[in-house]
N, C-alpha and C positions, 0 to 999 in steps of 0.2 A: 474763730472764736470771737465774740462779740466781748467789748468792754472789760477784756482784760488784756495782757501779752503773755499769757502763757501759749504755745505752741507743741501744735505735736508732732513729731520725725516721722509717724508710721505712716502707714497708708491710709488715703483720706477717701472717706464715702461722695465726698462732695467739696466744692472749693468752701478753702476758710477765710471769715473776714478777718481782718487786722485793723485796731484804732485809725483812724485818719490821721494825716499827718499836716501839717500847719507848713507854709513855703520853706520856712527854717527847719524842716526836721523835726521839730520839737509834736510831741503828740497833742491834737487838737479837739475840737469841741464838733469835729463831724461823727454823725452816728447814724447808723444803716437802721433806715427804717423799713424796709424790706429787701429780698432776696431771691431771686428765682434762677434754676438753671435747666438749659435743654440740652441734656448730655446726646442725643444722637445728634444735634449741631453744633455742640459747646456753648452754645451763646449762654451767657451769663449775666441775669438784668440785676440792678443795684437803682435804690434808691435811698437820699440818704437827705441831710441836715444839710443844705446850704448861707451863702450870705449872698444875698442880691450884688450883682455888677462882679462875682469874682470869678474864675477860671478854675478848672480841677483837672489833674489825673490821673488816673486808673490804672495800676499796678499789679502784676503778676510775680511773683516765684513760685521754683517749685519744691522746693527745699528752708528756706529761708536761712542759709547760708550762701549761696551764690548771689546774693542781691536779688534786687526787682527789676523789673523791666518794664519798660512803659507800653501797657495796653493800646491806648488812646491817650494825647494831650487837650491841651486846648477845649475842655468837654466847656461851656457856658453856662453857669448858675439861670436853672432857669425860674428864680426867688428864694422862696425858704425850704425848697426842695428840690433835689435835681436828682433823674435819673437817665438811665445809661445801658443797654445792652452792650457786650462787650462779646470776643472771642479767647477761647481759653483755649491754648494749646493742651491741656491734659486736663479735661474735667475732671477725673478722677483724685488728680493729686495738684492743687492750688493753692495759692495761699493770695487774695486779692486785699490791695486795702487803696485808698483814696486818698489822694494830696493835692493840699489850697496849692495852686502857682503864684 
């Protein structure tokens, strides 16, 4: 779900976005401006809102009670936009969101 935090328990047609998250936790000014996935590889691409010179990472649950897991760290702002292929352990049922390092 985009630009809110509401969240759904049931089973998911596709992975869901979640607000970007700012180094401190605190919810931030990143926003996915596109989204694609290739469920017979998993891969799951993300492009979204960066700041030039910062670092991001890419975060998995699959529930969003057991935490998140880190995708990918270390991903490089590549300017006012960065984007990212990633691997999803369960296309089907994701919940993916992005945090400034």
């Amino acid at each position: 779900m985009r630009g809110d935090d509401r969240h759904s328990q049931s089973q998911l047609s596709r992975p869901q976005l979640i607000n970007g998250l700012r180094a401190n936790g605190k919810l931030g000014p990143i926003v996915v401006l596109q989204d694609g996935d290739d469920r017979s590889s998993g891969q799951f691409t993300l492009t979204w809102t960066s700041e030039p010179r910062a670092t991001y990472a890419v975060q998995s649950s699959s529930d969003l009670q057991s935490g998140f897991s880190d995708l990918v760290t270390g991903v490089p702002s590549a300017g006012s936009t960065t984007t990212v292929t990633v691997y999803l352990y369960d296309p089907n049922k994701s919940f993916v969101r992005i945090r400034k390092q």
